[in-house]
Structures are given as structure tokens and as C-alpha cells.
N, C-alpha and C positions, 0 to 999 in steps of 0.2 A: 504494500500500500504506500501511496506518495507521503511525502511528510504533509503534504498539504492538506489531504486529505483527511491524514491523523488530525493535522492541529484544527481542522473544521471540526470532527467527531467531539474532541473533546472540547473546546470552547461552545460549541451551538449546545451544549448542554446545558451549560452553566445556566442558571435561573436568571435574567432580567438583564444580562451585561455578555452576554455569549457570542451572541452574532458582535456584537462592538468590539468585544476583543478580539475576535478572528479579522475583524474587517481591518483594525488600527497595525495589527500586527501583519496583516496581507501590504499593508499602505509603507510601511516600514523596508517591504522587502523590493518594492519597488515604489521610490519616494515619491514622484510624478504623480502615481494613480492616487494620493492620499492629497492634491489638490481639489478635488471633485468629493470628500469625504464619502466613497461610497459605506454602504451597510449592506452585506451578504445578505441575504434572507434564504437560498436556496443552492446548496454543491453537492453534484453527485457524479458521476462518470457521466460523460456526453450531455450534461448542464448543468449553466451555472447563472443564477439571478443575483442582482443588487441592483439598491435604489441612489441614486441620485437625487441628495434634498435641493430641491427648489430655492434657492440663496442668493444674495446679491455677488457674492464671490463667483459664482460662474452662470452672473447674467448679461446676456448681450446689449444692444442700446435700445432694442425692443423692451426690455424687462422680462424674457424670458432665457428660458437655460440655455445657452452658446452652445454652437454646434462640436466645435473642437471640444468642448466638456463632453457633450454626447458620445462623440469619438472615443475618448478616452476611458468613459462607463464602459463601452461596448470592449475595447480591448481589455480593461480590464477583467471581462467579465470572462470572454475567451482567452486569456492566460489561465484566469483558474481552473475552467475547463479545463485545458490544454494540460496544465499538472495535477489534475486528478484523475484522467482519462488514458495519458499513454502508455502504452508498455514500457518495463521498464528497462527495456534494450534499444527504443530510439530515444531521437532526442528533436524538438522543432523551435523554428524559429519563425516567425509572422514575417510574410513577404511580401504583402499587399491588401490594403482594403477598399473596397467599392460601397459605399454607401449614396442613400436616395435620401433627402429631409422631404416628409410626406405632410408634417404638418407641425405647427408651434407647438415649442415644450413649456405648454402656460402652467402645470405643475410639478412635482416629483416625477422622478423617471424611472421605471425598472426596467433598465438593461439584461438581455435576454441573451444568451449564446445555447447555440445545439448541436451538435453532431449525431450522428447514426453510429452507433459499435463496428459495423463492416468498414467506415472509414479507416478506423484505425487498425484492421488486419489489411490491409492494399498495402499492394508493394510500389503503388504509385505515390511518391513523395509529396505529389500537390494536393493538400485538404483542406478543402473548402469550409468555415466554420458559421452557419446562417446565425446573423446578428439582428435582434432588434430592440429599440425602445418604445416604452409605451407610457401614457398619460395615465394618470387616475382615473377617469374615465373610462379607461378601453382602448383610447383610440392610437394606433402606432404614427410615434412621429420621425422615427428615422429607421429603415432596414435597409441589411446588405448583409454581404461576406466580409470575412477576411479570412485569409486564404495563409494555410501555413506551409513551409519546408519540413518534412518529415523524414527522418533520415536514423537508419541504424548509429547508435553512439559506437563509436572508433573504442578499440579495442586497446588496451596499454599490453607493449610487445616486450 
């Protein structure tokens, strides 16, 4: 099992401060994503959710959430994916993302990543990981991919 994975199991335990400490601690490990203060709500193999609070810190001159913050929910949310999901004999890196903004992010945002389990037995390197956000409402205001390099980890000789 990933570490990542481990330190979700037991942090999303913890009664009332669980998801925060997995979240602060995920932000930590990659400092950028801890601008957007995500909060995990949901990590499993092939998905991974957090929300994106609605803040003047990552509001556009609209008064709504900036797009580049939405970017950023989303990858972060397909990294965690990405390390709770792969075998433990490759290894990937993000080589591309294609995103649509479909509609204003007027509140909170849960950033959504998916993949399929046959993704990650392909011996095809390029995996596509469908991305999106969504309003309190319902209504999705940014999807896409982003697309990783997957590759067996190099062998020490």
C-alpha cells in the first residue's frame, strides 16, 4: 500500500480534524497545492475528491475562484490519485493537461479525478486521468484530462 494511502486510512479516521490533517500534510509535501487550501473528502484507488473553499485568496477580478486555482484543485487531486493507485513497480509523471471552463466557480469547488483499474495494467505509458470540478449546486464548471507518463521504475544495478 502507498504511504499515501496509509496516511489517508489513518488520518480520515481521526474524529472532526482527519480529513484537515491529511489535507495540510498532503499540502506540505507538495507546497504549491497548499495555496488553494484544499480539504480531501474522498481517496481510494482510481479516485480522488477535495474541495476548494471559495476565498478571496484564489478569487479572480470576477469574484469568483480563478481558473489557474481550479487547475491546481484538479492536479492536485490527480496526484493523489496517481499515488494511491499505481503499482508499485512504475512510476509517472503529468505531461499534459487539457481543460474546458464550462461555467463560473460562484462557490466551493470539489475537484474530481478518475481513472479505470485497466488503465493502470497497459503497457501503454500514456494515461489519460478525466478531471473535473463542480459547484455546490451540481453544476460542473471546469473538465478535462490530464494525461500522465507511466513508466516501469529503473531498476538499481
Amino acid at each position: 500500500m502507498s504511504r499515501v494511502l496509509t496516511l489517508w486510512q489513518k488520518t480520515s479516521a481521526l474524529p472532526v480534524v482527519g480529513t484537515r490533517v491529511f489535507s495540510f500534510a498532503f499540502g506540505q509535501q507538495a507546497p504549491y497545492f497548499a495555496t488553494i487550501r484544499p480539504r480531501f473528502t474522498e481517496l481510494r484507488p482510481n479516485h480522488a475528491e477535495l474541495v476548494i473553499p471559495k476565498r478571496r485568496r484564489v478569487h479572480n477580478h470576477l469574484g469568483t475562484v480563478h481558473a489557474i486555482a481550479l487547475c491546481n484543485g484538479l492536479e492536485a487531486a490527480m496526484g493523489a490519485l496517481a499515488e494511491v493507485t499505481i503499482p508499485a513497480d512504475k512510476r509517472w509523471i503529468p505531461k499534459g493537461m487539457e481543460v474546458s471552463y464550462t461555467a463560473k466557480a460562484t462557490s466551493d469547488i470539489t475537484c474530481i479525478a478518475e481513472t479505470d483499474p485497466q488503465q493502470w495494467a497497459s503497457d501503454d505509458p500514456d494515461l489519460p486521468v478525466r478531471v473535473r470540478g463542480v459547484r455546490d449546486d451540481g453544476t460542473v464548471v471546469i473538465e478535462g484530462v490530464i494525461r500522465l507518463w507511466v513508466t516501469p521504475k529503473k531498476t538499481k544495478a
